[in-house]
Every structure is written in C-alpha cells, then in structure tokens.
N, CA, C and O atoms as CSV, one atom per row, in Angstrom:
chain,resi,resn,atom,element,x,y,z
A,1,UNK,N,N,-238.856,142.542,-13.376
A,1,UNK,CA,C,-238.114,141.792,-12.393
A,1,UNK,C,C,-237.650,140.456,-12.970
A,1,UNK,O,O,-236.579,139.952,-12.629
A,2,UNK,N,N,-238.499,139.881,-13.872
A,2,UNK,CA,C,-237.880,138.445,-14.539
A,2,UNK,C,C,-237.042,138.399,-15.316
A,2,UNK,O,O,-236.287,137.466,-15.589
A,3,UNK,N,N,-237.130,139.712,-15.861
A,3,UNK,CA,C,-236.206,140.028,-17.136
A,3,UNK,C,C,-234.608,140.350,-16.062
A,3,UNK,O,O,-233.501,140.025,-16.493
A,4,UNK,N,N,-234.745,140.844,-15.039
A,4,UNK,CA,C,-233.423,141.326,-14.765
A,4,UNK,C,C,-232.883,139.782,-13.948
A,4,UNK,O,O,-231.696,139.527,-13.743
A,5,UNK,N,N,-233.716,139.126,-13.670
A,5,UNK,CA,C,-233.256,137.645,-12.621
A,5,UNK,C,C,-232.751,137.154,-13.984
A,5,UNK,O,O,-231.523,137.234,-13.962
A,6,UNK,N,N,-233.174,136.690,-15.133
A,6,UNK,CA,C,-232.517,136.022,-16.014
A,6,UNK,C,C,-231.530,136.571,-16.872
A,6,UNK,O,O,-231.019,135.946,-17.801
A,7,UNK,N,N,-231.228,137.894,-16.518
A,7,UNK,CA,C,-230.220,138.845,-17.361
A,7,UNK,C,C,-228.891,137.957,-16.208
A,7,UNK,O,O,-227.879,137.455,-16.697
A,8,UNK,N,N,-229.196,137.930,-14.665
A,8,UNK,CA,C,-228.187,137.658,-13.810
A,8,UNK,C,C,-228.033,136.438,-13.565
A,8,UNK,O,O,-227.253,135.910,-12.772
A,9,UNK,N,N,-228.934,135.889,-14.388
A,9,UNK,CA,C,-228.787,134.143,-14.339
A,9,UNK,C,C,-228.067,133.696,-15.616
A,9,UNK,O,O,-227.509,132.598,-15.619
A,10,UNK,N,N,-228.041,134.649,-16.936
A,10,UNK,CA,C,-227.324,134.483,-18.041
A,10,UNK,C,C,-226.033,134.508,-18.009
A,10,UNK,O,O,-225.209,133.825,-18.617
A,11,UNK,N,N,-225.875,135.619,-17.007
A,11,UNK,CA,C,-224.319,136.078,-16.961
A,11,UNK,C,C,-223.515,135.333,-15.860
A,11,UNK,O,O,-222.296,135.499,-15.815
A,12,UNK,N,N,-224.199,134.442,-14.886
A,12,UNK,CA,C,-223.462,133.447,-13.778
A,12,UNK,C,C,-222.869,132.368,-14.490
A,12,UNK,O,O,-221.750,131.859,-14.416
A,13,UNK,N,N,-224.244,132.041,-15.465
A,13,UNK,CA,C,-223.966,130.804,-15.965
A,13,UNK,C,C,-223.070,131.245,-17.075
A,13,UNK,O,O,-222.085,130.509,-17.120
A,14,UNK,N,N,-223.053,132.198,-18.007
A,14,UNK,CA,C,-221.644,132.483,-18.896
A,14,UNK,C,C,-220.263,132.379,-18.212
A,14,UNK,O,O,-219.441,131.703,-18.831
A,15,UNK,N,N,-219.867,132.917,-17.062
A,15,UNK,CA,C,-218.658,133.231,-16.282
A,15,UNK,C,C,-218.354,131.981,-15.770
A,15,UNK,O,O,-217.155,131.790,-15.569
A,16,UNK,N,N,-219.166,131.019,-15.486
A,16,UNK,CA,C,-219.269,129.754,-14.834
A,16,UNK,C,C,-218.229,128.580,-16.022
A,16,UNK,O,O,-217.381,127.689,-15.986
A,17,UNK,N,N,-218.901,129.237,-16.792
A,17,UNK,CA,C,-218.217,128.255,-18.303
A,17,UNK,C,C,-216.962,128.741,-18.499
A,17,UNK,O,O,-216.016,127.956,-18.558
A,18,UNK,N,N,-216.776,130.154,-18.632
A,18,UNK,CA,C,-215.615,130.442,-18.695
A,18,UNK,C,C,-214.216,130.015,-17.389
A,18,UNK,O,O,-213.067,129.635,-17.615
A,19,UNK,N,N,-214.831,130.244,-16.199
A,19,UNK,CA,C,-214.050,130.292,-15.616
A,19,UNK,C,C,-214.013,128.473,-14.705
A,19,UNK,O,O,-213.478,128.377,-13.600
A,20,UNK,N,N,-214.506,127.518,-15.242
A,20,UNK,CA,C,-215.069,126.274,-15.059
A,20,UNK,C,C,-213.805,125.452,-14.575
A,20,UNK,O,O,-212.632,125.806,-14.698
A,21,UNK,N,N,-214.284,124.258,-13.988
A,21,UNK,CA,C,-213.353,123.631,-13.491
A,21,UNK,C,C,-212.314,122.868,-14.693
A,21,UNK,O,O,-213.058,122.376,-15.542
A,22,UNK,N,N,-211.200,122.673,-14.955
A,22,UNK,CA,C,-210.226,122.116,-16.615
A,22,UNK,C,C,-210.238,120.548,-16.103
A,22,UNK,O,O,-209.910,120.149,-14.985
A,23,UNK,N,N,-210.655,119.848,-17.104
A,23,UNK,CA,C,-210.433,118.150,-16.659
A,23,UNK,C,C,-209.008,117.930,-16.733
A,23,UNK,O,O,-208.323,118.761,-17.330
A,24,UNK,N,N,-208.515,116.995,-16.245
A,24,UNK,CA,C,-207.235,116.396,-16.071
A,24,UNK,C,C,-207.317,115.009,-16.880
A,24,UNK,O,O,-208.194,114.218,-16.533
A,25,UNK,N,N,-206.314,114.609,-18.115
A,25,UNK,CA,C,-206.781,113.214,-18.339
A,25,UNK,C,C,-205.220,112.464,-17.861
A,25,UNK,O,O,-204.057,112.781,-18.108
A,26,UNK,N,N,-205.804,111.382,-17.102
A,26,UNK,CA,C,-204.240,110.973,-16.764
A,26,UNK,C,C,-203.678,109.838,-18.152
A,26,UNK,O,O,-204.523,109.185,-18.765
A,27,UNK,N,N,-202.918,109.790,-18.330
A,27,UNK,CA,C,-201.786,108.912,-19.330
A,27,UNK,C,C,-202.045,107.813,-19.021
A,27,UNK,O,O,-201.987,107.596,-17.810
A,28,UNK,N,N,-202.501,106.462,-20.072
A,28,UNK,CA,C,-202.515,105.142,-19.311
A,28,UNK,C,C,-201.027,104.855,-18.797
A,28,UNK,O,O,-200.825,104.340,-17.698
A,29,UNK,N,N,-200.108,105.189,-19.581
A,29,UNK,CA,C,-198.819,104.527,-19.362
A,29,UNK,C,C,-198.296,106.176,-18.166
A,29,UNK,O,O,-198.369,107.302,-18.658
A,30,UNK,N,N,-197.901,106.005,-16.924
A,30,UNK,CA,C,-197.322,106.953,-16.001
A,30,UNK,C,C,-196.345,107.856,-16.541
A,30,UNK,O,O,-195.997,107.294,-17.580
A,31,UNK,N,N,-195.791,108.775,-16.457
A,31,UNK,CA,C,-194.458,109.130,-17.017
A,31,UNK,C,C,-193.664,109.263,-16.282
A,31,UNK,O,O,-192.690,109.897,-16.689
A,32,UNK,N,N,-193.637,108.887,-15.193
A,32,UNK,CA,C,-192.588,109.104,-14.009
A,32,UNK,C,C,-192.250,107.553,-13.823
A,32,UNK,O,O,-193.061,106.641,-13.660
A,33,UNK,N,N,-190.866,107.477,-13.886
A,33,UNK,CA,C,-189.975,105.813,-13.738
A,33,UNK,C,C,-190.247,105.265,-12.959
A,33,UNK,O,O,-189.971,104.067,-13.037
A,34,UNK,N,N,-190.976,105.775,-11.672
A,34,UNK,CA,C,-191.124,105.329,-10.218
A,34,UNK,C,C,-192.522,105.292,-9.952
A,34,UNK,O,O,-192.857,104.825,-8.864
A,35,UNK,N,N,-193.270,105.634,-10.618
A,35,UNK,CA,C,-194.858,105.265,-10.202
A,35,UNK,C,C,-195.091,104.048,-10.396
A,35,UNK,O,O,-194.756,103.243,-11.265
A,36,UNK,N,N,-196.224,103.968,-8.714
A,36,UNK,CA,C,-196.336,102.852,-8.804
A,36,UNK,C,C,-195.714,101.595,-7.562
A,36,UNK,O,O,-196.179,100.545,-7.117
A,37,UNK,N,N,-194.418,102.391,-7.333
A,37,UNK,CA,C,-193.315,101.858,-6.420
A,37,UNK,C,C,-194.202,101.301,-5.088
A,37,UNK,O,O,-195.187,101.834,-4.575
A,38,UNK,N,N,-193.597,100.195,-4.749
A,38,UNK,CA,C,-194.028,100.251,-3.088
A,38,UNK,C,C,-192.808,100.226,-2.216
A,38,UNK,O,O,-191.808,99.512,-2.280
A,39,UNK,N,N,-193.157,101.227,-1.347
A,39,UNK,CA,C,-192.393,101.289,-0.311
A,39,UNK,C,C,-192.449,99.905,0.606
A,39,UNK,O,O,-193.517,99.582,1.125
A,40,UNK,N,N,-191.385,99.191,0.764
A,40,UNK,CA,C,-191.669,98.108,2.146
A,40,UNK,C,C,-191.299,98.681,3.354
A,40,UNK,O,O,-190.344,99.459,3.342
A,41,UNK,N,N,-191.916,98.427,4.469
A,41,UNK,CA,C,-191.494,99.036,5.829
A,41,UNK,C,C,-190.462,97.694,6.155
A,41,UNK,O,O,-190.386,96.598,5.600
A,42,UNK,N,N,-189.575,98.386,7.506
A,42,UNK,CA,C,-189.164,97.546,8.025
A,42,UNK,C,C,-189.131,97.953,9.965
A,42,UNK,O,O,-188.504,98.879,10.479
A,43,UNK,N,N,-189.875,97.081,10.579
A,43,UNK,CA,C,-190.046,97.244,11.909
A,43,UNK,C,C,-188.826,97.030,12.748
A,43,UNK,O,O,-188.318,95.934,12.985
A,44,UNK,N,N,-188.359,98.343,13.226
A,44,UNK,CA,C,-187.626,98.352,14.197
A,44,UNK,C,C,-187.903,98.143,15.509
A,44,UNK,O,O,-186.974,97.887,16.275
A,45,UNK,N,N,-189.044,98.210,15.907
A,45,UNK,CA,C,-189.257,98.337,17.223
A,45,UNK,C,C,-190.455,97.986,17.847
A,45,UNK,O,O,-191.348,98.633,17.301
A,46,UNK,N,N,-191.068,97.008,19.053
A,46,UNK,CA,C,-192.387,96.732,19.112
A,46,UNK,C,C,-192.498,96.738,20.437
A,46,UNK,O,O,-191.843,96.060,21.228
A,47,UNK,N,N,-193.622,97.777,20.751
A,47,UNK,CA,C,-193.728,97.555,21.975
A,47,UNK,C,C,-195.509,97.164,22.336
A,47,UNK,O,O,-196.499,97.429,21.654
A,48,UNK,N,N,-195.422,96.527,23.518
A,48,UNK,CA,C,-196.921,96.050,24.068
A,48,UNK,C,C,-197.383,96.134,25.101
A,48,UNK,O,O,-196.724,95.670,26.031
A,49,UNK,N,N,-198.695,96.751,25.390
A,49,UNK,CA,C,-198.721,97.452,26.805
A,49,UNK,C,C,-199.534,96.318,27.708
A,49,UNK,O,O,-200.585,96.434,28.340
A,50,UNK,N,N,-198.515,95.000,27.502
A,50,UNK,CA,C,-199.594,93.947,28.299
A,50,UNK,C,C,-199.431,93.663,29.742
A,50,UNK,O,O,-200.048,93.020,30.591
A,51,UNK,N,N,-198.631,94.208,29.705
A,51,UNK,CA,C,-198.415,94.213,31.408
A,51,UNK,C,C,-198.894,95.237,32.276
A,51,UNK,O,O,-198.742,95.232,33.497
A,52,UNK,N,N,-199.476,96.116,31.613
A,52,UNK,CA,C,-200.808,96.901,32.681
A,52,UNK,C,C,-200.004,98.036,33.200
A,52,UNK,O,O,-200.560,99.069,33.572
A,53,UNK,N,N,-198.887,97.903,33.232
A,53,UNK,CA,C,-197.868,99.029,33.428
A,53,UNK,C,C,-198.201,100.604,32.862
A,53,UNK,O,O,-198.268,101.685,33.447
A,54,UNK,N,N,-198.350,100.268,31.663
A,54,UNK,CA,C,-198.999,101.748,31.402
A,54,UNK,C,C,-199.669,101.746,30.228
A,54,UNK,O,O,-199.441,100.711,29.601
A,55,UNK,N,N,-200.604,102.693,29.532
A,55,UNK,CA,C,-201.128,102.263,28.459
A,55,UNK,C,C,-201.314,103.411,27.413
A,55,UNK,O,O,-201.229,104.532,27.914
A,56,UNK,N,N,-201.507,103.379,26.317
A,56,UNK,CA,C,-201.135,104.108,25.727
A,56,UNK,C,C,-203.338,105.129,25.036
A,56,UNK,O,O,-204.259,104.607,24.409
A,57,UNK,N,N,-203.224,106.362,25.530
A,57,UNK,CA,C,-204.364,107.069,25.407
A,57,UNK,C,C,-204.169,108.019,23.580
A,57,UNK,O,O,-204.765,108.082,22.505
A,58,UNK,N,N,-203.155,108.480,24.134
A,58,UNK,CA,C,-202.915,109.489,23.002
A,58,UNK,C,C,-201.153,110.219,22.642
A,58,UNK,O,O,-200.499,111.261,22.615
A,59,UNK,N,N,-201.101,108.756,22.425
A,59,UNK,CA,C,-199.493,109.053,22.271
A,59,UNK,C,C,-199.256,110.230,20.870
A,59,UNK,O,O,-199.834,110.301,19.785
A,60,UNK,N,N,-198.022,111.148,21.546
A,60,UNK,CA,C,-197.110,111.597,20.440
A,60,UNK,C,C,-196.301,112.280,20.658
A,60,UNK,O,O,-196.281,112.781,21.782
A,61,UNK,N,N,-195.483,112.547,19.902
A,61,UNK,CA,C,-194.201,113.330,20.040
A,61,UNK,C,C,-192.847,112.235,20.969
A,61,UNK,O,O,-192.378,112.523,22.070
A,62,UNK,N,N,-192.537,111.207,20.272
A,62,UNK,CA,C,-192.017,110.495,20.155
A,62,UNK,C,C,-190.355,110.945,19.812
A,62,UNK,O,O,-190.074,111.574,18.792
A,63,UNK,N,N,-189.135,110.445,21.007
A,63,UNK,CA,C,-187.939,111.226,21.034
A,63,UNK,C,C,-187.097,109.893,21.139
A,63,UNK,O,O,-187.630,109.076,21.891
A,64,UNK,N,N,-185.952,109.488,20.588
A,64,UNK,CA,C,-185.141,108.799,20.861
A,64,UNK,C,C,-183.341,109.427,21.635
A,64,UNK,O,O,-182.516,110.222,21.185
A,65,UNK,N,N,-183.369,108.514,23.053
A,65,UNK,CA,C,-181.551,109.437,23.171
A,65,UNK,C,C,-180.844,109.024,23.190
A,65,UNK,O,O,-180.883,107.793,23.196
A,66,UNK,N,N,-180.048,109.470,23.206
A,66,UNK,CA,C,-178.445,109.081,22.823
A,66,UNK,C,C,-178.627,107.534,22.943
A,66,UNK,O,O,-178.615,106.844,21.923
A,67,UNK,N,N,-178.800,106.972,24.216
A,67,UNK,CA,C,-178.371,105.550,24.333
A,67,UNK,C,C,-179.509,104.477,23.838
A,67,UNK,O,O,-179.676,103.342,24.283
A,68,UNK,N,N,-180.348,105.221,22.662
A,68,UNK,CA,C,-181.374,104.107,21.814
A,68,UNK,C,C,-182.673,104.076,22.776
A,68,UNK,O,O,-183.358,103.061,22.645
A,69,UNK,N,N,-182.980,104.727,23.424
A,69,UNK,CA,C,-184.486,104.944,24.473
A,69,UNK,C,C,-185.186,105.484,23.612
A,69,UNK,O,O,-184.769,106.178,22.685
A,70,UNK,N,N,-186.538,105.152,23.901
A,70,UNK,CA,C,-187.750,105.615,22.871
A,70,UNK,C,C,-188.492,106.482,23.777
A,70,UNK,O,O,-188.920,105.801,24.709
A,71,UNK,N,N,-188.762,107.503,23.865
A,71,UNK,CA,C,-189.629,108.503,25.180
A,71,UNK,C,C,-190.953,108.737,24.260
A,71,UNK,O,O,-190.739,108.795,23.050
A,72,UNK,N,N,-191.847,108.829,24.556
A,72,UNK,CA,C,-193.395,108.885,24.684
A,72,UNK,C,C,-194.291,109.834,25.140
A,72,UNK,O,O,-194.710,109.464,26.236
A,73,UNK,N,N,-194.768,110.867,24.810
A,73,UNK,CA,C,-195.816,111.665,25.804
A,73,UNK,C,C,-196.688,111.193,25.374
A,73,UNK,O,O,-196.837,110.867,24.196
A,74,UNK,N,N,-197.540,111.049,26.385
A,74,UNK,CA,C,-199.187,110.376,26.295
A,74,UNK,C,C,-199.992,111.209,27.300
A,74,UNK,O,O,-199.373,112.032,27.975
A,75,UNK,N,N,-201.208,111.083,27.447
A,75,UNK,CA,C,-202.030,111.517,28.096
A,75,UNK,C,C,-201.462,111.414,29.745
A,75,UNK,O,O,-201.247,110.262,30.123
A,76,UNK,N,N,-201.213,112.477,30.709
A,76,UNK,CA,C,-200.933,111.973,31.670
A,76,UNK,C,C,-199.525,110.950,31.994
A,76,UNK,O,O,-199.353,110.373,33.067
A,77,UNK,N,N,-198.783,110.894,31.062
A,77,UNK,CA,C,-197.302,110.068,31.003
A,77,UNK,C,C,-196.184,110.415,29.780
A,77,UNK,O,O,-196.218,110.676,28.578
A,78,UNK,N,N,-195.440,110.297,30.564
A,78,UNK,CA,C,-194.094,110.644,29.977
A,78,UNK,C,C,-193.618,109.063,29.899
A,78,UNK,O,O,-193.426,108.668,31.049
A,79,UNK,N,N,-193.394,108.154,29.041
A,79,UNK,CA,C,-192.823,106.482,28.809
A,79,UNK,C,C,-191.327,106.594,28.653
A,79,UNK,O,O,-190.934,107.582,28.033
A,80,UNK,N,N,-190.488,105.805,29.079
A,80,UNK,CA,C,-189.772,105.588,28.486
A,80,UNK,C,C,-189.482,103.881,28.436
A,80,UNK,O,O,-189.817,103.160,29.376
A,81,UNK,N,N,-188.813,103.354,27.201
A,81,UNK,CA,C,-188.642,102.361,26.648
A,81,UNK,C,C,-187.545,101.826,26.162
A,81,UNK,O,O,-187.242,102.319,25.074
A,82,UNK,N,N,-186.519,100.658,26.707
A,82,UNK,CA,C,-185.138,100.498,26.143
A,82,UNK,C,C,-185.170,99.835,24.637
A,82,UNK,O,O,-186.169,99.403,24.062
A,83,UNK,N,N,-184.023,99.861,24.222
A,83,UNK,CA,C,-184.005,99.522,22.785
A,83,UNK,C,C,-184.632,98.475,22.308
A,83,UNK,O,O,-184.921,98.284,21.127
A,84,UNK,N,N,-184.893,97.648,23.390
A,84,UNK,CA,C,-186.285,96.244,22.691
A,84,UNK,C,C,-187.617,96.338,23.128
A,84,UNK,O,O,-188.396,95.404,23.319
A,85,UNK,N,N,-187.873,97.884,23.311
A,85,UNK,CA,C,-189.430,97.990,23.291
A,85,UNK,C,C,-190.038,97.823,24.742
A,85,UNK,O,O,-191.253,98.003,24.823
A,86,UNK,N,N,-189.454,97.549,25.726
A,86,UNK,CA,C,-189.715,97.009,27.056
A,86,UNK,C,C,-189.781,98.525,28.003
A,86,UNK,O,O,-188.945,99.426,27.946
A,87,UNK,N,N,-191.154,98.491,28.954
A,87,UNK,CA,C,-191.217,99.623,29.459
A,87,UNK,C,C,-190.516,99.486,30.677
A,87,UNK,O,O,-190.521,98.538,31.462
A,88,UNK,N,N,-189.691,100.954,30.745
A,88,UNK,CA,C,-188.575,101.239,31.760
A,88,UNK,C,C,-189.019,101.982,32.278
A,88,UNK,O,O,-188.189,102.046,33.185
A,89,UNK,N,N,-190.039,103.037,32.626
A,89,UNK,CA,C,-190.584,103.316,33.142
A,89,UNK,C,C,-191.481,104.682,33.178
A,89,UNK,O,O,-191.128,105.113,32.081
A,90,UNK,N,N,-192.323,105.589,33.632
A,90,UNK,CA,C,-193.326,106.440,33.233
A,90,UNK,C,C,-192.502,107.846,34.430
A,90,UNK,O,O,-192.384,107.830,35.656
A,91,UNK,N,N,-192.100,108.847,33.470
A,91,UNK,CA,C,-191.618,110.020,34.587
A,91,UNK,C,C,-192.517,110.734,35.001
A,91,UNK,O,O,-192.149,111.220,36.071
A,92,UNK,N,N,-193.901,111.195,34.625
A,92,UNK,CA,C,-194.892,111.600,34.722
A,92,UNK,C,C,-196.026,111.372,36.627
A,92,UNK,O,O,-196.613,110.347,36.973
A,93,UNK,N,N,-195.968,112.313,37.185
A,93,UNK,CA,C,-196.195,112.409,38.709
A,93,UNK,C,C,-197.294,113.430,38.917
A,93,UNK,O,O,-196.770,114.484,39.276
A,94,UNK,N,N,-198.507,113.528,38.841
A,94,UNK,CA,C,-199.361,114.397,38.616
A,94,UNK,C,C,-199.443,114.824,40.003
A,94,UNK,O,O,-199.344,114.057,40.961
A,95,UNK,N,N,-199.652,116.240,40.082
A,95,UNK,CA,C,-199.670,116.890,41.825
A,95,UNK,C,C,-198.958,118.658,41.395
A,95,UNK,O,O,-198.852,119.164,40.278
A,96,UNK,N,N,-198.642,119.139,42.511
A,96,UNK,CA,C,-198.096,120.768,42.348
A,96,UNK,C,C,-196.884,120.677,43.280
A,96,UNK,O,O,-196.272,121.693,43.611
A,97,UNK,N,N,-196.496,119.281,43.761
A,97,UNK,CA,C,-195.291,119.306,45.096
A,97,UNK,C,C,-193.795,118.768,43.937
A,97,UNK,O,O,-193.764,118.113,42.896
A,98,UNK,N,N,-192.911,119.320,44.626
A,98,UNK,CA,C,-191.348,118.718,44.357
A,98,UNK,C,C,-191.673,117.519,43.073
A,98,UNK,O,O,-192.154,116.462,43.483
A,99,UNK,N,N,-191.444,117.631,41.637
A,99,UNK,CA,C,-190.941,116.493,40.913
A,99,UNK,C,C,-192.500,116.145,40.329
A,99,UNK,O,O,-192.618,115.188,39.563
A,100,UNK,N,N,-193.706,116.953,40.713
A,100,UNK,CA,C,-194.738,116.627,39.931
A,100,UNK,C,C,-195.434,117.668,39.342
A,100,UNK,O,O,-195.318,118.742,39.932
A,101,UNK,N,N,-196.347,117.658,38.025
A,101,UNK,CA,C,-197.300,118.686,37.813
A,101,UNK,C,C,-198.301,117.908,37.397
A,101,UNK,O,O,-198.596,116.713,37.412
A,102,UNK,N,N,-198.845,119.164,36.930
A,102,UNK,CA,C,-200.594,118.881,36.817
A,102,UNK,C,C,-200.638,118.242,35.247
A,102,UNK,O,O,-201.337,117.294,34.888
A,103,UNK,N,N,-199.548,119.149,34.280
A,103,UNK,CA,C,-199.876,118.470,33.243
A,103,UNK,C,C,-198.197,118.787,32.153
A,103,UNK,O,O,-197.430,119.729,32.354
A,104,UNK,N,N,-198.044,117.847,31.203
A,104,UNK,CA,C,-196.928,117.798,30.543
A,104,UNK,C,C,-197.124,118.543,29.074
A,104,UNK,O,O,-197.660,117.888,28.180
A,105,UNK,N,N,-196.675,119.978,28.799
A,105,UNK,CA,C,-196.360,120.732,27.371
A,105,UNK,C,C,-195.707,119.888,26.756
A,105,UNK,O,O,-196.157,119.110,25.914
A,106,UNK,N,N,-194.094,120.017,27.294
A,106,UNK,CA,C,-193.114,118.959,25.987
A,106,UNK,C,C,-191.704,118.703,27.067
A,106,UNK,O,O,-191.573,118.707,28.291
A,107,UNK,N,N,-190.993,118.537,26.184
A,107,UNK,CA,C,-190.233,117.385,26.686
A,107,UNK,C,C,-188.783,117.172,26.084
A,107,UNK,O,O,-188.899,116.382,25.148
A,108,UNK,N,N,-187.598,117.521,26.229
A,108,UNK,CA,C,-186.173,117.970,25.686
A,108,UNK,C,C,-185.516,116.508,26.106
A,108,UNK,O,O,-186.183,115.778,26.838
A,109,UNK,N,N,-184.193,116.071,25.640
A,109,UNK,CA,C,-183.245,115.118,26.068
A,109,UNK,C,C,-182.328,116.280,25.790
A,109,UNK,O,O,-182.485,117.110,24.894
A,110,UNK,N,N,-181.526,116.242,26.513
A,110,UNK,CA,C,-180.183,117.001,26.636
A,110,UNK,C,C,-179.042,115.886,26.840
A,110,UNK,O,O,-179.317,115.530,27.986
A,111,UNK,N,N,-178.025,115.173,26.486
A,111,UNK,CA,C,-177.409,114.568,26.814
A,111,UNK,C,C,-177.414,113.438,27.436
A,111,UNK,O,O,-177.265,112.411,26.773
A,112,UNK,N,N,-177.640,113.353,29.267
A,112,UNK,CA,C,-177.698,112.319,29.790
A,112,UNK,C,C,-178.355,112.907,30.459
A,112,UNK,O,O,-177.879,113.021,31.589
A,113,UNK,N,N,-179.893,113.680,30.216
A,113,UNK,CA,C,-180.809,114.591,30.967
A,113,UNK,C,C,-182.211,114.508,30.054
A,113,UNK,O,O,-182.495,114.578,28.858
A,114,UNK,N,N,-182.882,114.327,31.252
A,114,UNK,CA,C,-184.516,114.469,30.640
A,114,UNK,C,C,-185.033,115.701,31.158
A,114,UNK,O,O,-185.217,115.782,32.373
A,115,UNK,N,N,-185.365,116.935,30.205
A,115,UNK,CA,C,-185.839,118.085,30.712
A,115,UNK,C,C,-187.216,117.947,30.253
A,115,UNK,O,O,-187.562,117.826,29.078
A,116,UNK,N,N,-188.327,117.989,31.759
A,116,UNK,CA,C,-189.933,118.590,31.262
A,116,UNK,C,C,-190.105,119.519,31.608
A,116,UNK,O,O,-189.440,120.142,32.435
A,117,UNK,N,N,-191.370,119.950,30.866
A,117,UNK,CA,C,-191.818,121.191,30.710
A,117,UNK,C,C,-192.927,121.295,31.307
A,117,UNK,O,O,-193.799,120.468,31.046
A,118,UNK,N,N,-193.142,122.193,32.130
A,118,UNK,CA,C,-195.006,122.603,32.442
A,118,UNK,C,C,-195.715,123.867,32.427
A,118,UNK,O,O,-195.833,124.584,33.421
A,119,UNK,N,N,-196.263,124.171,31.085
A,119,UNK,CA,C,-196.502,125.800,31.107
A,119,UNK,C,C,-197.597,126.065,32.258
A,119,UNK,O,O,-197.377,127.156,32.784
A,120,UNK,N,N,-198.404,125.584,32.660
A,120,UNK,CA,C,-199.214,125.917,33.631
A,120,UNK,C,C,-199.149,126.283,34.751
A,120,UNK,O,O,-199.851,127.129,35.305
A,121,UNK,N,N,-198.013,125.467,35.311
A,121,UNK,CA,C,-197.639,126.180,36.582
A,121,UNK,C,C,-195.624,126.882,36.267
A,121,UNK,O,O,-194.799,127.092,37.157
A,122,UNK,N,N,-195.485,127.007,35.225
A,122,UNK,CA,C,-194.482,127.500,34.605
A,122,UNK,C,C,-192.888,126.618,35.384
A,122,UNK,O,O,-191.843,127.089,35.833
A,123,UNK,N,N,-193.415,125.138,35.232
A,123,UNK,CA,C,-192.218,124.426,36.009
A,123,UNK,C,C,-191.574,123.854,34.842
A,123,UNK,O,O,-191.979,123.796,33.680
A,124,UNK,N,N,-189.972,123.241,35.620
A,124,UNK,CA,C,-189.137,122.721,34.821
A,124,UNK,C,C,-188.398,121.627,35.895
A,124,UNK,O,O,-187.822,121.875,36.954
A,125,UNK,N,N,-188.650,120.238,35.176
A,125,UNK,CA,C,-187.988,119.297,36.181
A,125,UNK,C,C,-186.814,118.801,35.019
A,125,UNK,O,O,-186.955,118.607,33.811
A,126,UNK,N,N,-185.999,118.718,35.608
A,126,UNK,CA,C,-184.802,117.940,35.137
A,126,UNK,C,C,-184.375,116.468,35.765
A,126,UNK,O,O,-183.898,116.306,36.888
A,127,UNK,N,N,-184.635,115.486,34.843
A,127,UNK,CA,C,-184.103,114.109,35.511
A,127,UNK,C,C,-182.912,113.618,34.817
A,127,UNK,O,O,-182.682,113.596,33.608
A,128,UNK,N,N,-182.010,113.125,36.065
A,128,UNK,CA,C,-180.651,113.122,35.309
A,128,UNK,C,C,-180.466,111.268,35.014
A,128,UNK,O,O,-180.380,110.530,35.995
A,129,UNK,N,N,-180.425,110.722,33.672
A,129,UNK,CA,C,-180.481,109.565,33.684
A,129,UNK,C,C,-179.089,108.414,34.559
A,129,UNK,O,O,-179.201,107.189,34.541
C-alpha cells in the first residue's frame, strides 16, 4: 500500500512540474507608448439628495432624454433630474390601482414619453412628458 501511495504521489508531483504555472517577467521599461497614462475625469453633472426629497438606496441603470434629463431607478423610485442635477421629480407610486405598481423591472424613453415596466403584475404605464 505505501509503495502504490508514493508511486501516485511521484506521478502528481511529476505532471505538476510539467504542467506548472509559466512566470511572467514584466519589462522594466513598458512597451506600449501609453502605459502608464492617466485618464482625467471631467464632471458633468452633480447631484445631492439634501433636500430629503428622495434618496438614493441602490441606484442604476441610469438614462438620459432627448431634452438632457438624467432618469434613475433606485430602490422603490424612478428620479428624474434636469440638466443641473436638481430633482424634478420621482415617477414611482407603489400600490396595484391606475398609475402605480408594486415594483419597477426597467424603464424606456421614447421621444417625449416615459415608458415603465412591471413584470409582476405584467403592467405598462406611459407618462407623456
């Protein structure tokens, strides 16, 4: 039995070597013209939720329309925001009556139209801006 554990311990550790991880050595000097680069940002847009108006849980999926509005899904809210960051207001109406649901999938701009989505109760509200 010892003889066959170290026959299968010879041959892990042979295949191990062979088939082993290859080091990488990097170049002191880069070879690419651009390593290294920094990108600078430049802030277009700031918004701040200090006015209690609405707040932000788990924003994403972030849409801009036609006329420079920033739209928002968040937990429970749909935001929208005019071109200096200032909240215009939350379309989001939680309920099962006329113009509300329980919860927001996603979220279309069509033109001069805000289409939501609600797979749960399989609704579709359209707000016409």
């Amino acid at each position: 039995m010892t003889k066959i554990i170290t026959a299968i311990s010879s041959i892990l550790i042979f295949c191990s070597a062979l088939i082993g991880q290859t080091v990488i050595e990097n170049p002191e000097k880069p070879v690419s013209k651009n390593a290294g680069r920094v990108v600078e940002l430049t802030e277009l847009m700031r918004i701040d939720d200090i006015g209690g108006e609405f707040f932000f849980k788990y924003p994403r999926n972030p849409k801009v329309s036609n006329d420079g509005h920033l739209f928002v899904l968040d937990y429970e809210q749909l935001l929208e925001f005019d071109t200096k960051g200032v909240f215009v207001r939350n379309y989001f109406k939680k309920g099962q009556g006329p113009g509300e649901m329980p919860e927001i999938a996603d979220y279309f701009l069509v033109d001069k139209m805000l289409i939501v989505h609600d797979r749960r109760l399989l609704k579709i509200i359209w707000f016409d801006f």
